[in-house]
TORKOL-768993 format. One line per 4 residues: their letters; for each residue x, y, z of N, C-alpha, C, CB. Coordinates in pm, 1 decimal. Glycine has a CB too. Example, Ala and Ser with C-alpha at 12.3 -4.5 7.8 and 13.67 -1.06 7.14 Angstrom:
REM residues 2
AS> 1319.0 -569.0 780.0 1230.0 -450.0 780.0 1320.0 -330.0 780.0 1130.8 -447.3 904.6 | 1285.0 -225.0 708.0 1367.0 -106.0 714.0 1290.0 3.0 787.0 1408.4 -59.8 572.5
//
This chain:
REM residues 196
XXXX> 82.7 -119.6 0.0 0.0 0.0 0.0 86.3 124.8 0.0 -93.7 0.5 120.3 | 180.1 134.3 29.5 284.4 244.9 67.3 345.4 272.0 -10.4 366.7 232.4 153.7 | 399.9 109.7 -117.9 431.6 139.0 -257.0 318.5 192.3 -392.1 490.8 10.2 -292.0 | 202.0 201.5 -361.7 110.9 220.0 -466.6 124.6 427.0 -372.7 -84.9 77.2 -465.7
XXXX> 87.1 445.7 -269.9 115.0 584.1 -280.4 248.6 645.3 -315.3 82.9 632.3 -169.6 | 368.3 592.7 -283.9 441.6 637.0 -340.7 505.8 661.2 -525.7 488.3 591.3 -266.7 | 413.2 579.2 -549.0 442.4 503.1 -713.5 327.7 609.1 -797.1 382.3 278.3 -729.1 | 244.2 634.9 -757.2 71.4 680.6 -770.5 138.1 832.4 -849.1 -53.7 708.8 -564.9
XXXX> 178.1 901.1 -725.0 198.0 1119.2 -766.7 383.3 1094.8 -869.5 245.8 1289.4 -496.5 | 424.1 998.1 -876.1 503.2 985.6 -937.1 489.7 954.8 -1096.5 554.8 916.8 -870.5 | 385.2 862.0 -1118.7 311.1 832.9 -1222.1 265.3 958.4 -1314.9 202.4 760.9 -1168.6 | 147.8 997.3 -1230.1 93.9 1130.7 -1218.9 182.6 1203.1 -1302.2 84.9 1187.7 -1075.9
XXXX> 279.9 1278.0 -1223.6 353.1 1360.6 -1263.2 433.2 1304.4 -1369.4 415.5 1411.0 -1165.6 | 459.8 1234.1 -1423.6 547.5 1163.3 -1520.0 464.3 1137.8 -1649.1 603.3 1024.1 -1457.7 | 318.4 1141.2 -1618.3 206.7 1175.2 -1729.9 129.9 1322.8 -1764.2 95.6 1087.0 -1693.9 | 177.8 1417.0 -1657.3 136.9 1537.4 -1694.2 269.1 1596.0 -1743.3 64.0 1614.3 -1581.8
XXXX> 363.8 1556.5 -1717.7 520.7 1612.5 -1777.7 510.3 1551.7 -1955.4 694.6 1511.2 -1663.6 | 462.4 1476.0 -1972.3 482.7 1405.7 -2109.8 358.5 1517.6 -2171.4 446.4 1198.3 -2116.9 | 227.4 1514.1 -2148.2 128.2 1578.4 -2161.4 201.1 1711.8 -2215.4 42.4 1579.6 -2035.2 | 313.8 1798.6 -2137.2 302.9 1969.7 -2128.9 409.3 1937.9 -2277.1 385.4 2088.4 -1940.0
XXXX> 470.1 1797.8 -2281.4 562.3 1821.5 -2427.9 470.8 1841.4 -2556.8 665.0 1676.8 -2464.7 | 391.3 1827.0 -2521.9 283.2 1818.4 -2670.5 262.6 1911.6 -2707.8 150.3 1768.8 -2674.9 | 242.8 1961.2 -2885.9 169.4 2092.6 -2894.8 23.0 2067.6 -2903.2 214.7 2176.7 -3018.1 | -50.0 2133.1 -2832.0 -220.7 2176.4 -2847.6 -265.7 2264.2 -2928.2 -281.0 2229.7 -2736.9
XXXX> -334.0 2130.0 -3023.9 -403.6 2236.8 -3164.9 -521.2 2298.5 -3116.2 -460.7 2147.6 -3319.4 | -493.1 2447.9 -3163.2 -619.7 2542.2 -3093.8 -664.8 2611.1 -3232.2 -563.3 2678.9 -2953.6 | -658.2 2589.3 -3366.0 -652.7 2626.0 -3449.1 -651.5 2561.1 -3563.4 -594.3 2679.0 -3432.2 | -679.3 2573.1 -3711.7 -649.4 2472.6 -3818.1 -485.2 2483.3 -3830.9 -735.4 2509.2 -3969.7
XXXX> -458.6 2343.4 -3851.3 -298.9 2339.0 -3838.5 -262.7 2215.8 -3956.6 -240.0 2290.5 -3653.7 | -169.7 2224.7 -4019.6 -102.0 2118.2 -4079.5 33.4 2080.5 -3982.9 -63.7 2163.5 -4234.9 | 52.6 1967.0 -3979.0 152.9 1940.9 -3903.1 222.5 1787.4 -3974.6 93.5 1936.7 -3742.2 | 389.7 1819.6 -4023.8 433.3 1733.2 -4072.8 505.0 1646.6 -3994.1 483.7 1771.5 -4157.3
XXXX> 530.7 1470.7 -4017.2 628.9 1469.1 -3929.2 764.6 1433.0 -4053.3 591.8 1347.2 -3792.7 | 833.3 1384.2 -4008.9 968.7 1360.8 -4051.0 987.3 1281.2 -4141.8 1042.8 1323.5 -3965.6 | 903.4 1169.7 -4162.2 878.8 1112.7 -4284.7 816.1 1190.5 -4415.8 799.6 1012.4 -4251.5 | 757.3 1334.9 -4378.7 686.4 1376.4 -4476.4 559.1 1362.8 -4504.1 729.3 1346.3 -4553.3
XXXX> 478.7 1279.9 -4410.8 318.2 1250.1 -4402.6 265.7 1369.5 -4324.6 274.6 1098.1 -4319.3 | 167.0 1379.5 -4360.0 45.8 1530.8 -4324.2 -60.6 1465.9 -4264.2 -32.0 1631.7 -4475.9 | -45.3 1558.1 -4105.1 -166.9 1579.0 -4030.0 -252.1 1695.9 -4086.5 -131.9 1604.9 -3884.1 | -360.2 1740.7 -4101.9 -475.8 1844.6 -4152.4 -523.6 1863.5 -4000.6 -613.2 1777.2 -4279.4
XXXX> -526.7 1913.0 -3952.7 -652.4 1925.2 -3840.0 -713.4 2039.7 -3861.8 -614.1 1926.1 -3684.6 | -838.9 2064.1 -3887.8 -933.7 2179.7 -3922.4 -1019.9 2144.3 -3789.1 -1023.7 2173.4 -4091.8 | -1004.2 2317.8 -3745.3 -1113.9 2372.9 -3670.0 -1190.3 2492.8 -3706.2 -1070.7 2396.0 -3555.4 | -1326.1 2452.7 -3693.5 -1414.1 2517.9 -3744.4 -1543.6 2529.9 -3692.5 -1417.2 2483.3 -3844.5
XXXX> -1589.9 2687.9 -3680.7 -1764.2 2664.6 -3622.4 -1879.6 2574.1 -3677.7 -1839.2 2795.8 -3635.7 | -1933.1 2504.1 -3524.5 -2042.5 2466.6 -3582.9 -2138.6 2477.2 -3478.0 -2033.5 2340.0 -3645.0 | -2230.8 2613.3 -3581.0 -2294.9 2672.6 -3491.7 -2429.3 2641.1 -3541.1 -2258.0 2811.6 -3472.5 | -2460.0 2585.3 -3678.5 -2591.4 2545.3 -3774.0 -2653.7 2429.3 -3731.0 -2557.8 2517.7 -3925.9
XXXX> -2760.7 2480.7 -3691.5 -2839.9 2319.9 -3649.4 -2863.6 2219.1 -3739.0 -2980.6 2330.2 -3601.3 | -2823.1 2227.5 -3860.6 -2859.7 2143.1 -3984.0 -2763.6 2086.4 -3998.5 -2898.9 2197.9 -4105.6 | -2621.9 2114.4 -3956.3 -2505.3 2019.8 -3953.4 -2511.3 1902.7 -3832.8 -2371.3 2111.2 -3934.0 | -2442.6 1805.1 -3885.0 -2455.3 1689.3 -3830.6 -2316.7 1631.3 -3795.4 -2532.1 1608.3 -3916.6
XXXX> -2265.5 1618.0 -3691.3 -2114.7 1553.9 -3687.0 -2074.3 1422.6 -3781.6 -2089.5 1504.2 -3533.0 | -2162.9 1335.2 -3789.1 -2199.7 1233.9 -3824.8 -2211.2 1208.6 -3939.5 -2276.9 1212.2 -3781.8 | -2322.6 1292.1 -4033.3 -2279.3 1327.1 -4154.2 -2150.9 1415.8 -4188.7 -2379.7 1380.8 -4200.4 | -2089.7 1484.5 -4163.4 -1960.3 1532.2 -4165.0 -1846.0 1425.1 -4235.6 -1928.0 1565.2 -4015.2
XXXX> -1859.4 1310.4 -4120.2 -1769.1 1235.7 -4090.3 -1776.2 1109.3 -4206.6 -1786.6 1201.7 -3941.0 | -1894.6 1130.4 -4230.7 -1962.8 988.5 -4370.4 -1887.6 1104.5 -4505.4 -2248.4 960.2 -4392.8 | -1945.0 1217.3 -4479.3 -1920.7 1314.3 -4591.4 -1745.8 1323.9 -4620.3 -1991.5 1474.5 -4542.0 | -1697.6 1358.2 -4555.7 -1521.0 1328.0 -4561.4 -1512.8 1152.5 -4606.1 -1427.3 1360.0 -4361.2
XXXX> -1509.5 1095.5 -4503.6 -1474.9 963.9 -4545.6 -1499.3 909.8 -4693.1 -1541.9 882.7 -4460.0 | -1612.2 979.3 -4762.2 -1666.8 922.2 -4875.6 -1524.0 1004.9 -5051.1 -1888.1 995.2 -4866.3 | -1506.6 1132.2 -4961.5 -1427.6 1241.0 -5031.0 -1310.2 1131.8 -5071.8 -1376.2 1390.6 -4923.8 | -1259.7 1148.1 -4884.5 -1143.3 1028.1 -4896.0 -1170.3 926.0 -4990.3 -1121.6 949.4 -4763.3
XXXX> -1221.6 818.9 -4953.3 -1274.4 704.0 -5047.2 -1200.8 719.7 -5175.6 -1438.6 710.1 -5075.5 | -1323.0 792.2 -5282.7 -1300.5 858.3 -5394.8 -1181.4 939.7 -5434.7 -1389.9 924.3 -5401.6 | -1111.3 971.2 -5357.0 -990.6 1031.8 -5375.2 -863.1 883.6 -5347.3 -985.1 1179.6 -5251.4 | -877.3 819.9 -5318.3 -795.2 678.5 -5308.1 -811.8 596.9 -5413.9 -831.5 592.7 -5192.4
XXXX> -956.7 573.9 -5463.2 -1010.1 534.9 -5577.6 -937.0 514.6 -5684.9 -1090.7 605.7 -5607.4 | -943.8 688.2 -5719.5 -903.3 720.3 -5821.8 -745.8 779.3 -5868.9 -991.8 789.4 -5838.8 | -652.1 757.5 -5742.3 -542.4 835.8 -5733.7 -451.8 652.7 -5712.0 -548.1 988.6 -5582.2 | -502.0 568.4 -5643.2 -473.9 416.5 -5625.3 -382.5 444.1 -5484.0 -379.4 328.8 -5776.9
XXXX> -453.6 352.1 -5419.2 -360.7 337.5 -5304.2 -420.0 402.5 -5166.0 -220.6 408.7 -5343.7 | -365.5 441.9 -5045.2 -457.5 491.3 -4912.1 -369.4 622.8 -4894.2 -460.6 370.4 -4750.4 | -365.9 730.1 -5006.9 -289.7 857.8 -4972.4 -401.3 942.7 -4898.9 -223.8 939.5 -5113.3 | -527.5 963.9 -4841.4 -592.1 1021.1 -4780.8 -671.4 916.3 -4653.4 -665.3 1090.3 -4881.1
XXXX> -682.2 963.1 -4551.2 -780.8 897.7 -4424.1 -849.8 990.8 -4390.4 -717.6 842.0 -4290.3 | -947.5 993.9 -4281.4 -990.9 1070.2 -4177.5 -983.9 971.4 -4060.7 -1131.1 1133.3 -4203.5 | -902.7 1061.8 -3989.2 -892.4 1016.9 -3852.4 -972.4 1047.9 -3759.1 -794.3 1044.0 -3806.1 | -1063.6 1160.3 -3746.5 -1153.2 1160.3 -3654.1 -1229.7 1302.8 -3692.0 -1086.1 1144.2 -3506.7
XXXX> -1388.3 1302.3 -3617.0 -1465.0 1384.6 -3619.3 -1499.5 1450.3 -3516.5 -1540.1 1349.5 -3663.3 | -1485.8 1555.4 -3465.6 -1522.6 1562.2 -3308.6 -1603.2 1709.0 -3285.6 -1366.4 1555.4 -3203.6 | -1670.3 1727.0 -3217.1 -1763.2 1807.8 -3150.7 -1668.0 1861.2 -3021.1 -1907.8 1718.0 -3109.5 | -1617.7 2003.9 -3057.5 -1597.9 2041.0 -2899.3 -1634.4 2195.0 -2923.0 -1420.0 2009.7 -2822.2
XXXX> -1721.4 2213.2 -2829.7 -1795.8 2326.8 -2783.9 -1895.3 2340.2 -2931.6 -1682.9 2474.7 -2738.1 | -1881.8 2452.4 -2941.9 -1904.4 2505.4 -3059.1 -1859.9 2481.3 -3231.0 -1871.7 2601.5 -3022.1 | -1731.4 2406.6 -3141.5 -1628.6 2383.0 -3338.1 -1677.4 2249.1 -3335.9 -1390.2 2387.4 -3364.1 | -1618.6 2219.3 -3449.1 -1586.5 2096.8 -3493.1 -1450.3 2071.4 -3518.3 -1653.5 2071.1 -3596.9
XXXX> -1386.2 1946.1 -3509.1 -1230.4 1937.3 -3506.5 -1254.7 1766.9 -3625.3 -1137.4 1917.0 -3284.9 | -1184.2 1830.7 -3702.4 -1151.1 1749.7 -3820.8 -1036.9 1717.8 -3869.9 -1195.2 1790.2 -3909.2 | -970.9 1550.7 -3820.2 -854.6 1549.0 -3825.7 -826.0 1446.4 -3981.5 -802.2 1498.9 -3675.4 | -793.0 1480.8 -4062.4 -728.6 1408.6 -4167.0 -595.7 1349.6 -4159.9 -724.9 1483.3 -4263.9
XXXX> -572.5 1278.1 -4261.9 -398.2 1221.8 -4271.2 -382.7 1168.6 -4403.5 -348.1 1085.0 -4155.9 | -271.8 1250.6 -4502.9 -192.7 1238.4 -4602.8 -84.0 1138.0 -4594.1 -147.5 1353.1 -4625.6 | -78.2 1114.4 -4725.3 83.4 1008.3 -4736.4 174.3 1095.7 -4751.3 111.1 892.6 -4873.1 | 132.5 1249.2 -4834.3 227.5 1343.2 -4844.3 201.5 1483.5 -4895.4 315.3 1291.0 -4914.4
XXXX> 306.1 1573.5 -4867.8 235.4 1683.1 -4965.3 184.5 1698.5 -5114.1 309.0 1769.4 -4966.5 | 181.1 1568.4 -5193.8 149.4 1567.8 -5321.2 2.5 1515.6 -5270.0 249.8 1477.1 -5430.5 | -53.3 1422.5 -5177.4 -167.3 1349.8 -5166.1 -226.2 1540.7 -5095.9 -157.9 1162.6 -5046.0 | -190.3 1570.4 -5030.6 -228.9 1709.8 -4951.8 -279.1 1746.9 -5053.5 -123.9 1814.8 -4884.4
XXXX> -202.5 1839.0 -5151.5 -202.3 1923.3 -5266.3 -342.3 1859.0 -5362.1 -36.4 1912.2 -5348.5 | -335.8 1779.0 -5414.5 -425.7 1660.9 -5494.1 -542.5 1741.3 -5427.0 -404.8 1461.1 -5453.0 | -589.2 1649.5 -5300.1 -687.5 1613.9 -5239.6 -765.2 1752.1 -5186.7 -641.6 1516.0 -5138.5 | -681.4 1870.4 -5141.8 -738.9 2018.5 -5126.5 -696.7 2125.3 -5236.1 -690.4 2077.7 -4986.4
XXXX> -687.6 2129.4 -5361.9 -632.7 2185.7 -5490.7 -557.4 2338.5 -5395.2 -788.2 2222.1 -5639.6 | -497.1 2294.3 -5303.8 -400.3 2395.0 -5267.2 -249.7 2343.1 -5337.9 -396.4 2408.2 -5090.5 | -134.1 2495.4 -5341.9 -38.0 2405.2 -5284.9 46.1 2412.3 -5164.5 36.8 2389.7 -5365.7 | 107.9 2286.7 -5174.3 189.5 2259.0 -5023.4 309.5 2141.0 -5097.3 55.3 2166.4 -4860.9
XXXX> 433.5 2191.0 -5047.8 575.0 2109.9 -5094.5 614.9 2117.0 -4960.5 695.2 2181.3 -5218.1 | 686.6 1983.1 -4975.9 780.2 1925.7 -4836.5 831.3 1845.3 -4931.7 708.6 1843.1 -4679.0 | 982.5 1869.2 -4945.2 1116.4 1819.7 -4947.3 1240.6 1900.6 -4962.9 1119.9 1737.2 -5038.9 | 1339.9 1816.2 -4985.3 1484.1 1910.1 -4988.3 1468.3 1996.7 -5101.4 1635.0 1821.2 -5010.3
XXXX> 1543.6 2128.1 -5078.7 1573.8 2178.2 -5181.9 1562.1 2179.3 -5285.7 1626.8 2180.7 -5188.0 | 1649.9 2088.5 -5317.7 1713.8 1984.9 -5479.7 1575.5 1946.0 -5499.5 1849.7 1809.0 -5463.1 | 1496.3 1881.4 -5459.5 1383.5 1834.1 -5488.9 1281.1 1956.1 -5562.7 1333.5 1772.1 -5357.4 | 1256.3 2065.5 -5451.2 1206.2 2192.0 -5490.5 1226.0 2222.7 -5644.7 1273.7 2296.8 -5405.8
XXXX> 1351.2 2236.6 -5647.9 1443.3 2327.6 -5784.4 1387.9 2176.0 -5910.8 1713.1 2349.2 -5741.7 | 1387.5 2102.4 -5899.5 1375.3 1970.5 -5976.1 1221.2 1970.1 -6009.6 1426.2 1829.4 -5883.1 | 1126.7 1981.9 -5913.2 998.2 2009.3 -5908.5 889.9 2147.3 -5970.0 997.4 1999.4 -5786.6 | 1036.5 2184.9 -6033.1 1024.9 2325.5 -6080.8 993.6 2459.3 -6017.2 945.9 2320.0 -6158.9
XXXX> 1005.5 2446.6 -5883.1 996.1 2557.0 -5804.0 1137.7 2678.2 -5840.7 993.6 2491.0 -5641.5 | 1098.8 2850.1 -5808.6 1164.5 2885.9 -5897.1 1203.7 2938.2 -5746.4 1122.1 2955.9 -6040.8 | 1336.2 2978.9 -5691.7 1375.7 3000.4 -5582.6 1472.6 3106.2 -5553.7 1409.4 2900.4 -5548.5 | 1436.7 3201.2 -5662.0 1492.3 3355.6 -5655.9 1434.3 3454.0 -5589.8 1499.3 3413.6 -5772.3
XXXX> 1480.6 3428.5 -5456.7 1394.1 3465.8 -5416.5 1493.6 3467.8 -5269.1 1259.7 3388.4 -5450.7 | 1441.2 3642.5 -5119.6 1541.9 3632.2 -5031.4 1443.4 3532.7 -4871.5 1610.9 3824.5 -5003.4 | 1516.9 3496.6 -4792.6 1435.5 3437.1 -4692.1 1536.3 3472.7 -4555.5 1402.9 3260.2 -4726.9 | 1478.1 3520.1 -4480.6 1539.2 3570.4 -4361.9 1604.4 3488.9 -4259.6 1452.2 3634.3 -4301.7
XXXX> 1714.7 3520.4 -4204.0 1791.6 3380.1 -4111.8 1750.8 3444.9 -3995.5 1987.3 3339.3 -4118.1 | 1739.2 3336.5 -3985.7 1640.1 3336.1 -3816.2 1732.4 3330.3 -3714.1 1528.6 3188.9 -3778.6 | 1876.9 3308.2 -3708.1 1982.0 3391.8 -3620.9 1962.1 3466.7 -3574.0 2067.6 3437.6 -3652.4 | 1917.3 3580.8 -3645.2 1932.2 3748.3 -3593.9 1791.4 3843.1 -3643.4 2093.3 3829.9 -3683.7
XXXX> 1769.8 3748.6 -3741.3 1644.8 3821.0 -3761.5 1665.5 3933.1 -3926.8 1619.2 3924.3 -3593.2 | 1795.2 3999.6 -3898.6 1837.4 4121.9 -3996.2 1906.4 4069.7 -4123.9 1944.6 4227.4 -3920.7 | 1971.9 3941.1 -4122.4 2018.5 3913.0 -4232.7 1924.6 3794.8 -4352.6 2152.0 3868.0 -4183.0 | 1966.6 3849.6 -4462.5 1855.1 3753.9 -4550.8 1977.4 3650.2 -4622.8 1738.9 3865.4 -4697.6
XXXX> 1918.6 3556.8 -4667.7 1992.2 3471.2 -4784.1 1920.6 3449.4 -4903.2 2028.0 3334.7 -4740.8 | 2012.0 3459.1 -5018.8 1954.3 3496.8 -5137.5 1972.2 3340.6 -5232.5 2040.8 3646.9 -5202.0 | 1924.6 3358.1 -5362.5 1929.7 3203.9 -5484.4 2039.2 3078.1 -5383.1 2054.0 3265.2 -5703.1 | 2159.2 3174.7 -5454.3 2288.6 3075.6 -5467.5 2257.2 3016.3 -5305.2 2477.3 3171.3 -5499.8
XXXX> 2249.3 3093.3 -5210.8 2264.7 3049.1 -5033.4 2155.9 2962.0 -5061.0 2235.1 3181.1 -4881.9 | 2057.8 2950.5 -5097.9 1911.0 2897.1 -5063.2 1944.9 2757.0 -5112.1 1765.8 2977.4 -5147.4 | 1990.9 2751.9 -5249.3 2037.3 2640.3 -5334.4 2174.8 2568.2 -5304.2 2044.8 2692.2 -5468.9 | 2249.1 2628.9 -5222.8 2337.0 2560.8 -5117.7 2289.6 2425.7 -4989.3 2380.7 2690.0 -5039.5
XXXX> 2188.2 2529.8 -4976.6 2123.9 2420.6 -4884.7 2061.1 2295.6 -4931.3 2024.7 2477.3 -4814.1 | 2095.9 2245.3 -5026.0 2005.6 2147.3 -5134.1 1943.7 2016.1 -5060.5 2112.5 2085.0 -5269.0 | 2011.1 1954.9 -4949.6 1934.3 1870.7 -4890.8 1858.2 1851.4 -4764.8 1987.1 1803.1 -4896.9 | 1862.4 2046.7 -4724.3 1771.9 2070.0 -4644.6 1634.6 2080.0 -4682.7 1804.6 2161.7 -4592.1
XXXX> 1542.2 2025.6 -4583.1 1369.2 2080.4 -4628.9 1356.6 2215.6 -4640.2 1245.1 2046.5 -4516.6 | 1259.7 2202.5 -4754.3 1157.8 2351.6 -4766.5 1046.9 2298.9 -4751.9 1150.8 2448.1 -4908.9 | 981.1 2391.9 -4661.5 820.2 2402.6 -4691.4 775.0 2478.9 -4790.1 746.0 2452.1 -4586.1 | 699.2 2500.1 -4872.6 621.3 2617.5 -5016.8 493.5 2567.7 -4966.5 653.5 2580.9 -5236.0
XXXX> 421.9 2677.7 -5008.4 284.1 2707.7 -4973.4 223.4 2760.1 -4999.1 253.9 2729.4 -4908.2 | 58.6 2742.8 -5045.2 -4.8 2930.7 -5054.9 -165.1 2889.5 -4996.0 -16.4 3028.8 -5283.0 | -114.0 2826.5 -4864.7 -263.4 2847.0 -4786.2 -216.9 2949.5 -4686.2 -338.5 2694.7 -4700.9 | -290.6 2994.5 -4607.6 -270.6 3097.2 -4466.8 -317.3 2925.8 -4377.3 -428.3 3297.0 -4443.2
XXXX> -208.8 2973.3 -4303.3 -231.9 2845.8 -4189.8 -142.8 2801.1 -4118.3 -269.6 2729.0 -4236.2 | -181.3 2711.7 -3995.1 -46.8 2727.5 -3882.8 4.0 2638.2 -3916.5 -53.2 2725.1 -3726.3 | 138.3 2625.8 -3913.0 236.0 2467.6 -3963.4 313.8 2447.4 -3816.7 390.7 2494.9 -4131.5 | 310.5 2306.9 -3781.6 408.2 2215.9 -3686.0 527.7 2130.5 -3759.6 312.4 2101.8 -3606.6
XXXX> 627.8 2182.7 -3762.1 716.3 2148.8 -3878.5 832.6 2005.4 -3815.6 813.5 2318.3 -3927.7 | 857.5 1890.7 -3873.2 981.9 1813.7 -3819.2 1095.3 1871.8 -3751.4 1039.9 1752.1 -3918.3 | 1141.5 1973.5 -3788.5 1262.3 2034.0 -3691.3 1267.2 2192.2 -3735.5 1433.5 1948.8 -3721.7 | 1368.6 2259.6 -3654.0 1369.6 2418.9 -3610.7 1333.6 2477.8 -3737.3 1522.0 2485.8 -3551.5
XXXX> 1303.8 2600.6 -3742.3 1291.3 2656.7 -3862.9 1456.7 2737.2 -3865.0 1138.9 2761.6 -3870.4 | 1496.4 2762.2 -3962.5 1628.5 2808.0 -3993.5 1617.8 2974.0 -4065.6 1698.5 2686.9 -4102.7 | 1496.5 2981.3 -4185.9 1508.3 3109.1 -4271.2 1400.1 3083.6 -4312.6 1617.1 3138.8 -4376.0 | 1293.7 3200.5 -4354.4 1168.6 3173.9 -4422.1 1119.9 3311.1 -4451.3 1065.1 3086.6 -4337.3
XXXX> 1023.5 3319.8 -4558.7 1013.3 3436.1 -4628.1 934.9 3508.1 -4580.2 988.3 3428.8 -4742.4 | 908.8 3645.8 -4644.9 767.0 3718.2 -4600.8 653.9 3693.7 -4570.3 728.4 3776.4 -4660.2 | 564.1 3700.8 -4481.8 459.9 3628.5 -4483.8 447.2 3500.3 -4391.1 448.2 3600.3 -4607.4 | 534.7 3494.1 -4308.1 580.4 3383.7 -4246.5 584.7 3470.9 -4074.8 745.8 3318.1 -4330.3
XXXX> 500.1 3401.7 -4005.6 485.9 3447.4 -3899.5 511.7 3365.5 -3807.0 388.7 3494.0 -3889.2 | 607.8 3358.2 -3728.6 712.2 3317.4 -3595.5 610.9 3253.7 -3483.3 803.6 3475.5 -3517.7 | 589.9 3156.4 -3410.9 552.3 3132.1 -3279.2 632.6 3158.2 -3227.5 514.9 3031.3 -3238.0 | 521.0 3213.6 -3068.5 655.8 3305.3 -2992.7 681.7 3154.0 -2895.9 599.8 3503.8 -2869.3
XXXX> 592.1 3056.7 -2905.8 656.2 2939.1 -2807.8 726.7 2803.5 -2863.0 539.2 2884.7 -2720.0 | 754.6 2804.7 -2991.7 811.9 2668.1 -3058.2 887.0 2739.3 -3186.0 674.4 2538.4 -3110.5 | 1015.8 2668.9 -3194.4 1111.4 2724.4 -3320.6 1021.9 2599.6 -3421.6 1338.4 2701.2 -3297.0 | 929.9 2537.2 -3367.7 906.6 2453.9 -3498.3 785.6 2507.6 -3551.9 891.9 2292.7 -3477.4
XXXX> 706.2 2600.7 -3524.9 596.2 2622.8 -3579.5 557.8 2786.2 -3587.4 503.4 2539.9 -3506.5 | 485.0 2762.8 -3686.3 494.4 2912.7 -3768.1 314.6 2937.8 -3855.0 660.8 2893.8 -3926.0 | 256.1 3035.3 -3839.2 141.3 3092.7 -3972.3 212.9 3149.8 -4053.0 20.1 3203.8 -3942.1 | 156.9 3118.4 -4177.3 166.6 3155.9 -4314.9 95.3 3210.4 -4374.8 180.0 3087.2 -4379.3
XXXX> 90.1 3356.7 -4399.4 26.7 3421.2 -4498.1 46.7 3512.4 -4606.7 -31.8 3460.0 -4454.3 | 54.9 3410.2 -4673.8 97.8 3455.1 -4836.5 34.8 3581.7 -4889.8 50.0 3339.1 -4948.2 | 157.4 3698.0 -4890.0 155.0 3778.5 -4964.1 109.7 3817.4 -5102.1 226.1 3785.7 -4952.3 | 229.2 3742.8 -5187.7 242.1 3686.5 -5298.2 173.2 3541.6 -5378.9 353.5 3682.6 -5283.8
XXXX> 235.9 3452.5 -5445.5 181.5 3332.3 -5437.7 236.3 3222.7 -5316.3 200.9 3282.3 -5572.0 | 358.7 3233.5 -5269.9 367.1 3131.4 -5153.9 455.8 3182.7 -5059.4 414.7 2990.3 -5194.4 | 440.3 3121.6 -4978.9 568.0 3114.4 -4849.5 613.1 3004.4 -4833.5 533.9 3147.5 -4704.7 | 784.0 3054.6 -4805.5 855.7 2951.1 -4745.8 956.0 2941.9 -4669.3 885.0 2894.3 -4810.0
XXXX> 944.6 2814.8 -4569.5 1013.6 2767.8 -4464.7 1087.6 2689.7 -4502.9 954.8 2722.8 -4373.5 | 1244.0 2714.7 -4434.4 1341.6 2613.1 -4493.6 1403.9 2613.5 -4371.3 1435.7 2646.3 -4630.4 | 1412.3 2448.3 -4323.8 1439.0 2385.4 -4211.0 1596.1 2366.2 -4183.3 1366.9 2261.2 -4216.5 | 1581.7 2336.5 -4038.7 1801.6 2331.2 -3998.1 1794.4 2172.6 -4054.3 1891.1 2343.6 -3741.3
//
């Protein structure tokens, strides 16, 4: 008995410490991990009595479906439908930013560099080092980095990125509590984040 109280606030605390590492989506967020697969989580009001969680959730799944169908293979899921308060929280999952891109006729790129420039992305273009804040890096620096990730983009939206952000362009707005995550709102046609 003495070992279950002592074992008990130790537990506890060893599950609310893991808990505070997490980020909490309070917002629509894409969040990549390291393999390059896409979380979607959309939050959104639902304040219409004619919406249905339920149908929501048939209504996505069916999108998905048809988008697997016809593309071959399981590059789209829905992972869950949920009711909290007022929103709705709608979590999807990509095989990648090409299944992303496809499936919401946005775009969104995740890979190295080299990949970018190959993919025909045109990358003349300056992106600010996040060192200091004051200095930019231009083509040749950007294209140096060839087997670092870029993110490209032209949704407005919060990103949870695999590792620190390093330099990223106009339009690219800083969390003041994680070097990994950032809003994007495209000026121009995109923004981009290019990772350490």
């Amino acid at each position: 008995m003495k070992k279950a109280r002592i074992l008990l606030p130790v537990l506890l605390s060893a599950l609310l410490l893991s808990a505070c590492g997490e980020t909490q989506i309070t917002s629509t967020t894409i969040q990549i991990d390291q393999s390059g697969s896409i979380t979607h989580t959309i939050i959104d009001s639902f304040q219409e009595s004619y919406y249905d969680v339920s149908e929501m959730e048939e209504m996505a799944g069916k999108e998905a479906k048809e988008f697997n169908d016809s593309h071959g293979g399981d590059a789209v899921s829905v992972e869950s439908v949920a009711l909290e308060g007022s929103d709705v929280r709608l979590v999807m999952k990509y095989k990648d930013a090409t299944s992303y891109s496809a499936f919401n006729s946005e775009t969104l790129f995740f890979g190295t560099v080299e990949d970018a420039v190959n993919a025909g992305y045109d990358l003349d273009l300056s992106l600010i080092d996040l060192k200091d804040n004051t200095q930019y890096i231009t083509r040749d620096e950007i294209l140096a980095q060839g087997d670092k990730h870029i993110i490209i983009t032209s949704e407005s939206v919060h990103f949870i990125t695999p590792s620190n952000l390093a330099y990223v362009s106009e339009g690219v707005i800083l969390s003041s509590s994680s070097r990994k995550e950032a809003d994007t709102v495209p000026e121009d046609a995109y923004c981009y984040i290019l990772l350490k």
